[in-house]
N, CA, C and O of each residue as an XYZ file, in Angstrom:
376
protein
N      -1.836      6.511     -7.075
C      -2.591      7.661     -6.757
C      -1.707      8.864     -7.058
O      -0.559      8.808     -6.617
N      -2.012      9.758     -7.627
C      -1.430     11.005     -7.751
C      -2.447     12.555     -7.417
O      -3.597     12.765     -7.804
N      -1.768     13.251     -6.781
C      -2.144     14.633     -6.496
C      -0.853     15.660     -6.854
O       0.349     15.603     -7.115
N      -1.888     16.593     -6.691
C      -1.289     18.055     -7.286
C      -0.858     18.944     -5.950
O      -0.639     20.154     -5.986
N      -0.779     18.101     -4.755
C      -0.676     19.087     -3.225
C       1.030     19.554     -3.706
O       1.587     19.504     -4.803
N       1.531     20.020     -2.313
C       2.939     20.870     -1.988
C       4.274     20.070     -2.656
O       5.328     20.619     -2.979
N       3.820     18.018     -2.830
C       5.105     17.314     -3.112
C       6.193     17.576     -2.036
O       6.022     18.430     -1.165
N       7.604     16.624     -2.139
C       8.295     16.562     -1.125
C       9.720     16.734     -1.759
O       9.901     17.008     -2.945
N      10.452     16.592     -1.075
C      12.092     16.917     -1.488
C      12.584     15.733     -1.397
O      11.852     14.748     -1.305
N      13.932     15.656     -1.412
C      14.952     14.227     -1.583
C      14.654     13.878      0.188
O      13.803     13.051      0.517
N      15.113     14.298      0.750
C      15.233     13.906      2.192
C      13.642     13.929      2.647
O      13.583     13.357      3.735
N      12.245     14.401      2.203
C      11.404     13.782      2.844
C      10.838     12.609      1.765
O       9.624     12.810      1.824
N      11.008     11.669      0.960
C      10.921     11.144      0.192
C      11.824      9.684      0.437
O      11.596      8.545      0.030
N      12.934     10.223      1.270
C      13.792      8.939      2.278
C      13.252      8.456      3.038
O      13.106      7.256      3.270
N      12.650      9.870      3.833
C      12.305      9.303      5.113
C      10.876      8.899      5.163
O      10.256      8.862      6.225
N      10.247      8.534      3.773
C       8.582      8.937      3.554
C       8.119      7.055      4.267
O       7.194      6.975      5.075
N       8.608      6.225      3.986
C       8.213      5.193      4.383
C       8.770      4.431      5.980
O       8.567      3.320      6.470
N       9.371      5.369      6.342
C      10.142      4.671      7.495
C       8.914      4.864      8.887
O       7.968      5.648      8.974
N       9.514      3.569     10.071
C       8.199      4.225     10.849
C       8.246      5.066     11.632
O       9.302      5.686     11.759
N       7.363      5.311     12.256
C       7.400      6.557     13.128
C       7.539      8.282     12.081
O       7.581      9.454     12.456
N       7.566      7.729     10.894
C       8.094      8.930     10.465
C       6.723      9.916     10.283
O       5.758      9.309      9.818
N       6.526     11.208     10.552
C       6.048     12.034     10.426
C       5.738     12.880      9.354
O       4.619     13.223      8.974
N       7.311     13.316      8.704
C       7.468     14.237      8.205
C       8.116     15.574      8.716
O       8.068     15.727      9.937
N       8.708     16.557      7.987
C       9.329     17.690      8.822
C       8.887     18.986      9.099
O       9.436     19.868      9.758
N       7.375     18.980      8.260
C       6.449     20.468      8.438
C       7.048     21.018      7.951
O       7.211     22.101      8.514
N       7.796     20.861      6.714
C       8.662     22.016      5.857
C       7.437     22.912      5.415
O       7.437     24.142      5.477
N       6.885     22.498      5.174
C       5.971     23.196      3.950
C       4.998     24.304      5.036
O       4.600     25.376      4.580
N       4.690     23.894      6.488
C       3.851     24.301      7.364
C       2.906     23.546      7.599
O       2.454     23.932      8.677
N       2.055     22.299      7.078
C       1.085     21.265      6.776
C       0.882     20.519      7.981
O       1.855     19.878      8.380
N      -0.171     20.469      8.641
C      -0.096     19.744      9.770
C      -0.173     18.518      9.392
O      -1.125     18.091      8.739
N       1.312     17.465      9.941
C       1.655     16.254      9.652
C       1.745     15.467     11.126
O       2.707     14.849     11.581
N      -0.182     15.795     12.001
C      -0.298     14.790     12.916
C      -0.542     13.295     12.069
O      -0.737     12.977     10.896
N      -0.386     12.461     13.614
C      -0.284     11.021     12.960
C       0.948     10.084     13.893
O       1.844     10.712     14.457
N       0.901      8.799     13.974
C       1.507      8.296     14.476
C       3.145      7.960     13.501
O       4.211      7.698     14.059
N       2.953      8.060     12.001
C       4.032      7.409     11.112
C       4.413      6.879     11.020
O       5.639      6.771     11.044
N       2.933      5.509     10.688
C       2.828      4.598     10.793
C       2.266      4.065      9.824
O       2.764      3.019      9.407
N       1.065      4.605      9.163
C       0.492      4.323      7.852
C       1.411      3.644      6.564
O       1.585      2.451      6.315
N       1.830      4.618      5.984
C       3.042      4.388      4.798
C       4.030      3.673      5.137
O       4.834      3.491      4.223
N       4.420      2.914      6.689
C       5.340      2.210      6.769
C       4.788      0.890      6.809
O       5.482     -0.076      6.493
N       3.472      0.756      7.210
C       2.722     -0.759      7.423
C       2.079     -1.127      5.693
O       1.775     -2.146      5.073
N       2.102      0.219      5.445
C       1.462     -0.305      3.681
C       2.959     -0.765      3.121
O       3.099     -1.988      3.099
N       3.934     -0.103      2.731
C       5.230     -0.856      2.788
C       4.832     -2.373      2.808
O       4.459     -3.108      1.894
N       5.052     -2.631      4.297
C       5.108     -4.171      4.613
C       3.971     -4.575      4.307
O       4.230     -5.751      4.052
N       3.081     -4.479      4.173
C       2.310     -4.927      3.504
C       2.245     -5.777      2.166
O       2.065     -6.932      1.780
N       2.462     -4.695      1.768
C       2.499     -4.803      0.020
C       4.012     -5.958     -0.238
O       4.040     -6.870     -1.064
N       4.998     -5.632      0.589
C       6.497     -6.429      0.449
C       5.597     -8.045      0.807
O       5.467     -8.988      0.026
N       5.261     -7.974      1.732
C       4.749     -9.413      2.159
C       3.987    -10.230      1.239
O       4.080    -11.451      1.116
N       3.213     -9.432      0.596
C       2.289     -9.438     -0.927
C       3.237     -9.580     -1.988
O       2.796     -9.761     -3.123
N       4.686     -9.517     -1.762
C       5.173     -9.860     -3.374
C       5.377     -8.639     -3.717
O       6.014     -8.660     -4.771
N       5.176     -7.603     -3.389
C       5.344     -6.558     -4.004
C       6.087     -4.855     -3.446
O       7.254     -4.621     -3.130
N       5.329     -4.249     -3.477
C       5.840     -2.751     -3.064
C       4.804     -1.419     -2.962
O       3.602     -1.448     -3.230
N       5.468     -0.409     -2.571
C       4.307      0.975     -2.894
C       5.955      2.114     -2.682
O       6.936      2.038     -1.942
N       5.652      2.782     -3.437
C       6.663      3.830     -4.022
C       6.214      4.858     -4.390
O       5.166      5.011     -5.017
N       6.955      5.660     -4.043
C       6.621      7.243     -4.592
C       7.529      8.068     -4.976
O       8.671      8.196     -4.535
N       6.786      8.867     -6.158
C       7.755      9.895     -6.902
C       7.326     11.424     -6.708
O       6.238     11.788     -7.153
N       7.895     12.031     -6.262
C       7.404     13.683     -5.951
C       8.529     14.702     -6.674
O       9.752     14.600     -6.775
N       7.626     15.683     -7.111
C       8.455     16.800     -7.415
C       7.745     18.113     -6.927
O       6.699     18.663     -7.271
N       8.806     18.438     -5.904
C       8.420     19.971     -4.594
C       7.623     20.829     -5.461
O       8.041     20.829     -6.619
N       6.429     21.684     -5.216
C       5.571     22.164     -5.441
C       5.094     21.870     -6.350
O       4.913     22.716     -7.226
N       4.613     20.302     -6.559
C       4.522     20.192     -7.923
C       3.196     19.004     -7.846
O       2.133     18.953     -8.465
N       3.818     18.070     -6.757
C       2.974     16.429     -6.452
C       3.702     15.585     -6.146
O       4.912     15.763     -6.002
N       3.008     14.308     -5.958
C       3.540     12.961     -5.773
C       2.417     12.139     -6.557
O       1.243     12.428     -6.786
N       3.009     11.264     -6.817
C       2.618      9.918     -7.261
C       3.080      8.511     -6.452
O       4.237      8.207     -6.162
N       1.871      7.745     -6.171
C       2.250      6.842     -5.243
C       1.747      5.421     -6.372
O       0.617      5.115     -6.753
N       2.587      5.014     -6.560
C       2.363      3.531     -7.017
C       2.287      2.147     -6.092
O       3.226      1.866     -5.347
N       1.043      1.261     -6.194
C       1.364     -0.030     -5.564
C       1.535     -1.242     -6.483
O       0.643     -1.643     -7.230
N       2.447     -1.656     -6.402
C       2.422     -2.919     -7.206
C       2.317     -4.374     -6.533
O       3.202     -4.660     -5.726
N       1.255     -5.369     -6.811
C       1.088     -6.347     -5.862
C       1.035     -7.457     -6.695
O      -0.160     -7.712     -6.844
N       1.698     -8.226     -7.296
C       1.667     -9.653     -8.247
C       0.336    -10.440     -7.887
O      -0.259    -10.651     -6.830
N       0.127    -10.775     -9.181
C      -1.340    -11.571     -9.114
C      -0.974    -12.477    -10.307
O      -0.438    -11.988    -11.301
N      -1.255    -13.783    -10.220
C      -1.281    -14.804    -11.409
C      -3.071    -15.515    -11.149
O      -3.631    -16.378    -10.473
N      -3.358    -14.611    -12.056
C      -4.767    -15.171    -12.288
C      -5.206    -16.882    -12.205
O      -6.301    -17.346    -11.885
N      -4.204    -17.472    -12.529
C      -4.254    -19.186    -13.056
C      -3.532    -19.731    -11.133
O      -4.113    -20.696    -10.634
N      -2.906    -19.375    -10.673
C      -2.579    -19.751     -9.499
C      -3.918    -19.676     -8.898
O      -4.648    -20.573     -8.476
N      -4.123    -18.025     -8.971
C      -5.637    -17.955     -7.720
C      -6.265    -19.390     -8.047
O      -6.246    -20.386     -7.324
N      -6.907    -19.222     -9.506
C      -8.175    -20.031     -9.856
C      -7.945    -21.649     -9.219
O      -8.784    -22.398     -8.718
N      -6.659    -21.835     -9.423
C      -6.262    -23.150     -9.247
C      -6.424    -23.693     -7.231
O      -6.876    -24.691     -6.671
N      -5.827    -22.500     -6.779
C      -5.978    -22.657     -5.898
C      -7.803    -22.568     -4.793
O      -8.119    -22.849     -3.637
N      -8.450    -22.081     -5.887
C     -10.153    -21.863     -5.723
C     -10.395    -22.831     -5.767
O     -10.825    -23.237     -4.687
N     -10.338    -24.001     -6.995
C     -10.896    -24.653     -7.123
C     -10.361    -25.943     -6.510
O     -11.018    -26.983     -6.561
N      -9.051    -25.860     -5.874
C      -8.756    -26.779     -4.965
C      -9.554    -27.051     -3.755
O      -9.954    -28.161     -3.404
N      -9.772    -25.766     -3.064
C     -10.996    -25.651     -1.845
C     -11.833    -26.332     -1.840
O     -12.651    -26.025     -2.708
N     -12.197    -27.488     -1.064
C     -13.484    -28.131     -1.285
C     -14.468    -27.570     -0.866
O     -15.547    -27.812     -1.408
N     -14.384    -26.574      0.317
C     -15.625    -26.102      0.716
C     -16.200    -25.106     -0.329
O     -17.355    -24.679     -0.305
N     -15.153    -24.754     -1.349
C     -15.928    -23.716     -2.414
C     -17.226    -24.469     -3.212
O     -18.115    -23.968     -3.901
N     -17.025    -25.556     -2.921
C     -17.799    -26.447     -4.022
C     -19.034    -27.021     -3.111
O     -19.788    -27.838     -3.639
N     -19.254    -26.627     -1.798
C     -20.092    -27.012     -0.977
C     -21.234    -26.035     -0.973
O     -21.147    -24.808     -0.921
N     -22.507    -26.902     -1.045
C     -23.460    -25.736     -1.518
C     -24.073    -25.460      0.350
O     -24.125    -26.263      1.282
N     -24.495    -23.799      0.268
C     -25.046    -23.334      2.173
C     -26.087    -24.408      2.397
O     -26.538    -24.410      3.542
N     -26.646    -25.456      1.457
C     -27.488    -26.091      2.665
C     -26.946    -27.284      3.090
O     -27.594    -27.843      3.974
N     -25.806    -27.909      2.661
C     -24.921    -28.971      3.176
C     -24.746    -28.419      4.840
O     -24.727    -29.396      5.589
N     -24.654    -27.482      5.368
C     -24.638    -27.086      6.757
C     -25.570    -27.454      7.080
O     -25.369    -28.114      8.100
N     -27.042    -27.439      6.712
C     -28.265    -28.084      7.751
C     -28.576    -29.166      7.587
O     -29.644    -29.606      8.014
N     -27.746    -29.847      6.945
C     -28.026    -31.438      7.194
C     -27.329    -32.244      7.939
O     -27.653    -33.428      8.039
């Protein structure tokens, strides 16, 4: 995702994923919130194999990237392992 808002500096860009983190109202921006969001997408995404990162330049934007690994041939394999995928809804009323 990228926007064109205020962007952040080196030190809020450290502290952008940590929890509890807020932010420092440099800019004046009301940064209610618990600062909690961007730290659970973090773990999230880490738990997923992957990540979410961001690049900002002060009055300028950020860009937030997520990257989450997917092997198309695992999923499928693992779909079609499921037996209940292969069970048609009226096998339940019999």
């Amino acid at each position: 995702m990228k926007d064109t808002g205020c962007g952040m500096n080196k030190k809020q860009l450290d502290d952008l994923f940590t929890k509890f983190g807020t932010g420092n109202n440099e800019n004046g921006l009301n940064t209610n919130g618990l600062g909690l969001g961007l730290y659970l997408s973090r773990e999230i995404c880490q738990k997923l194999g992957g990540d979410i990162t961001c690049e900002s330049i002060q009055g300028i934007g950020s860009t937030f990237m997520v990257q989450i690994p997917f092997d198309p041939l695992i999923e499928l394999k693992d779909l079609f392992e499921n037996e209940k995928f292969f069970e048609s809804p009226d096998d339940d009323l019999k």
